[in-house]
N, C-alpha and C positions, 0 to 999 in steps of 0.2 A: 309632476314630471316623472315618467316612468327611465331610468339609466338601466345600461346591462352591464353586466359585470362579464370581465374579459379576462380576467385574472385572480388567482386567490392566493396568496400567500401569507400564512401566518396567520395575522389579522388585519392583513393593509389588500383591499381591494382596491382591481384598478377597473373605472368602469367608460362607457360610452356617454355622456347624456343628450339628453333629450331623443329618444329614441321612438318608434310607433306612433311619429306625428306629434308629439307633445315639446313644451317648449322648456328649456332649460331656465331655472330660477333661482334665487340667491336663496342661501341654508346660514341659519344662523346656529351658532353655537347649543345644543343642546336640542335641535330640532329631529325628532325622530323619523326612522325610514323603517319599511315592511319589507321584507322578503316577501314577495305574492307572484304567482303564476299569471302570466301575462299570455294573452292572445298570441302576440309573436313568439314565446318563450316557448307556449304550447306545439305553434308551426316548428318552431326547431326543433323540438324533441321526438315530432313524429317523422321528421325527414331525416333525423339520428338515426333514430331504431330502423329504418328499412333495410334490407338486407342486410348484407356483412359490412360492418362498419370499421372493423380498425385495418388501415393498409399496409401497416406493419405488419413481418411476417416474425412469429419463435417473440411474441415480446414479451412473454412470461418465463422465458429461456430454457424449455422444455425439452428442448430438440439439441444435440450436441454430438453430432456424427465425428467431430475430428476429436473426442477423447469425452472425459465426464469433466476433467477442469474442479474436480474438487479438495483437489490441491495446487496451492497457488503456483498460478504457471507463466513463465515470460513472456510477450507476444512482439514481435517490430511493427516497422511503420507498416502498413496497411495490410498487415496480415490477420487474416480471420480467426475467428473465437470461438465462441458456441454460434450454432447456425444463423447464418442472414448478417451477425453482429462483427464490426471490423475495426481495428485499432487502428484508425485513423493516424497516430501521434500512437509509438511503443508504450508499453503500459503493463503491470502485473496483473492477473484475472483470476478470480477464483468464482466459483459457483456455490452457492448454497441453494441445497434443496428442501422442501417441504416445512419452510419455515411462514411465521405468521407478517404478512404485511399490513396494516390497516387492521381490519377484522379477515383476511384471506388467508388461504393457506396456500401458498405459492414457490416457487423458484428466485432467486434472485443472484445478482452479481456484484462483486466486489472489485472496481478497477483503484487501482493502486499507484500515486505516482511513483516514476523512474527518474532517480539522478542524471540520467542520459538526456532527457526528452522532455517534450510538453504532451500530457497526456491527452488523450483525445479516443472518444470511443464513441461510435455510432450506427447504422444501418443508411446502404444505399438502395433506395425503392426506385423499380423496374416503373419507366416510363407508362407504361400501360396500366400499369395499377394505378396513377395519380391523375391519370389524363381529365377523368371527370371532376378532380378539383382545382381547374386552372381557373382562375380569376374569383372565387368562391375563398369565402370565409370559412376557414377550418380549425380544430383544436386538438393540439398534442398536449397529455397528460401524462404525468407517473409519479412513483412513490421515487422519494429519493432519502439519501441519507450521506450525509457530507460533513469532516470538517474544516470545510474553507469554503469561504463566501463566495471566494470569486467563480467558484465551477458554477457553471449555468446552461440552458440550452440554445443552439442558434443551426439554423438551416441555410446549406446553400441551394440557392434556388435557378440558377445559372449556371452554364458552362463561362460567361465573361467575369463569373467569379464572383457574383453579385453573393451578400449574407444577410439573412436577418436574422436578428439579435434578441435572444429571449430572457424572461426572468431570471437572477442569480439566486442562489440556494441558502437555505437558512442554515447556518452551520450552529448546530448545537447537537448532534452528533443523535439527534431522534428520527423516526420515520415522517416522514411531509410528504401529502400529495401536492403536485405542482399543474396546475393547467395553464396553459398557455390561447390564447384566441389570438387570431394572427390571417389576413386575407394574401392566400397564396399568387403568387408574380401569372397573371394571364399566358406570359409567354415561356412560361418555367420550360426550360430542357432536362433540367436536373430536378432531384431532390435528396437528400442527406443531411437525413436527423443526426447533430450529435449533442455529445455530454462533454463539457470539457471548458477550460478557464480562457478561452479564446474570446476578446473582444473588442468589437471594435477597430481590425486591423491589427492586433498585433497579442503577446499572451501576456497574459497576469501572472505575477509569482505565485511560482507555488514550491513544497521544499520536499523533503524526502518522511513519507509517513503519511501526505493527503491523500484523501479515498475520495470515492462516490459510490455508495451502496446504489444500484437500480432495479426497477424490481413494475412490472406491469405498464409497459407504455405500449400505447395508443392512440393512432393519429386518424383521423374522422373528420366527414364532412360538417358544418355547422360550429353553434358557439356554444355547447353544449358538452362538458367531459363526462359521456353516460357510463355505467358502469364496466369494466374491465371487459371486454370478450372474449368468453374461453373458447376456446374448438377444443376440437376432439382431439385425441395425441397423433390418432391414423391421419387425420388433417392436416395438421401441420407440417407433420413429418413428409408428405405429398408434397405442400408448397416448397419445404425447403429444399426435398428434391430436385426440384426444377432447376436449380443455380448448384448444387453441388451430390455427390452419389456415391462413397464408400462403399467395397464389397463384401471387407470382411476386415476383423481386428486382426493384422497379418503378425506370423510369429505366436501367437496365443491361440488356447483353444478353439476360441472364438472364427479361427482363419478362413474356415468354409461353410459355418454354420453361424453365423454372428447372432449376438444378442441382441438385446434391445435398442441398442446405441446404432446399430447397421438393419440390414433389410436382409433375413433368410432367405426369402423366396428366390433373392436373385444373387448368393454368396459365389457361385463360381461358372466359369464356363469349358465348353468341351471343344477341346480342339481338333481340327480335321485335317489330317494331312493332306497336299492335295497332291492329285494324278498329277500333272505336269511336276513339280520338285518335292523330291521325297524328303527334303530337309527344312520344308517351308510347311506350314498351316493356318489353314483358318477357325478363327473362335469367333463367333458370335456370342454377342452378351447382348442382353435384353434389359434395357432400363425400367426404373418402375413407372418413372412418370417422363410425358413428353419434357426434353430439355429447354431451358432457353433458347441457347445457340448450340451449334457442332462443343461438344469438349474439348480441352485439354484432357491429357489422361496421362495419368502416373502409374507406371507397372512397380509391379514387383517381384523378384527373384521367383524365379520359378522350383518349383520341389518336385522328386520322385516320390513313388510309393511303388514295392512291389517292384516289377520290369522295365515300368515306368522311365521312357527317356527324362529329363528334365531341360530345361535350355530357356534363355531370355527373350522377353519380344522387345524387339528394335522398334517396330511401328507399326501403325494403323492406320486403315481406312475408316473413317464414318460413311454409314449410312444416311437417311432419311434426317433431317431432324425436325422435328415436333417444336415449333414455339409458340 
């Protein structure tokens, strides 16, 4: 009897049997099993590695345009975090950088419960990106670290609300990679990985002091959690443009020339007064990468230099937009 295994935790595997046509048989105590590469196992792993495989975007948490977060910071309910990542449920957040996960050297985060709330942190992925895995078997993976059992993973797969319910975490406060195999809803509208003690309809206690360290997730077609996929830093920082665009660290040096955390190329724009009202202007600003949708957009106080009038913009038109 060839079984596949669908889940790893710890040392309790949860598996399928009788898989690639073979017939499920009774095991008796002490009766050994091989870990062996299978024909199917092989088709999975080469339908894994094609292209870009994780549909998560920033899951190594690289990318963090609305500050560095490497000091612990407060977040509310559904306000976003470091890039793509969103506090479903209010929550503490801290970043750690270039520390070792596994055998990797990586980013990771620290969500922190809140006496206020039930914590909850996750990523909502743009319909286009999951479209090719509706009705397909897929696996979300990551390192995690926790101490409370009840935090675990679950996706909603539905706008009627529908959730499926994933493994709970091994709370002994070490790093654990967690894979999940799981075949996504045919008619999914949604999807929205999270992390958090939510289950089953309703939330599990939890008290003031539980964490969940997360650190490298990755959601992929197949039953297969192949290794981490890194992009490039110019990569990512592209995708996560797409959904959100900072110009410049306002008030700091950084204002019109931003560092690493923002995009220099594009830190300010030039304003034209126009012939018909001498008290009105237009600025064109140039995005880096085509947007989702039209923006919202958040100004900010405007400054002189020199003769320089200064004054506030009320509003905008959009242009063109690129989805």
């Amino acid at each position: 009897e060839i079984v596949k295994v669908t889940s790893v935790n710890s040392n309790l595997l949860t598996v399928i049997r009788g898989v690639e046509n073979t017939t499920p048989r009774s095991f008796n105590i002490g009766d050994k099993a091989q870990n062996r590469l299978t024909a199917g196992g092989l088709n999975d792993i080469t339908k894994s590695n094609s292209g870009r495989r994780n549909v998560l975007i920033n899951g190594a948490f690289t990318i963090s345009q609305r500050g560095d977060f490497t000091s612990a910071t407060d977040f509310s309910d559904n306000e976003y975090t470091v890039d793509r990542w969103v506090a479903n449920q209010a929550l503490n957040l801290q970043k750690f950088e270039g520390q070792i996960v596994g055998s990797v050297r990586t980013n990771y985060v620290k969500c922190l419960y809140s006496n206020s709330s039930n914590m909850s942190f996750g990523q909502k992925v743009e319909n286009k990106n999951f479209d090719h895995m509706l009705g397909q078997t897929v696996t979300l993976s990551a390192w995690v670290k926790t101490n409370n059992s009840n935090f675990g993973l679950r996706v909603r797969d539905h706008s009627d609300g529908n959730q499926v319910f994933g493994p709970r975490f091994i709370a002994d406060e070490q790093w654990h990679k967690v894979e999940w195999t799981f075949t996504f809803r045919s008619d999914a509208d949604v999807m929205f990985i999270m992390f958090d003690a939510y289950l089953n309809g309703s939330w599990v206690a939890a008290v003031s002091g539980d964490y969940i360290n997360i650190a490298l997730v990755q959601l992929e077609l197949g039953n297969v959690a192949t290794p981490f996929e890194h992009r490039s830093y110019g990569e990512e920082l592209a995708l996560c443009q797409r959904y959100y665009y900072k110009t410049g660290d306002v008030g700091t040096a950084n204002e019109w020339y931003p560092n690493s955390q923002t995009n220099a190329a594009y830190g300010s724009a030039l304003a034209i007064p126009l012939p018909t009202d001498r008290y009105k202007a237009a600025a064109p600003l140039r995005f880096p990468v085509g947007m989702r949708a039209a923006p919202s957009v958040n100004f900010y106080s405007a400054s002189a230099t020199g003769s320089t009038q200064s004054g506030n913009i009320s509003s905008y038109t959009s242009g063109k937009t690129l989805a």
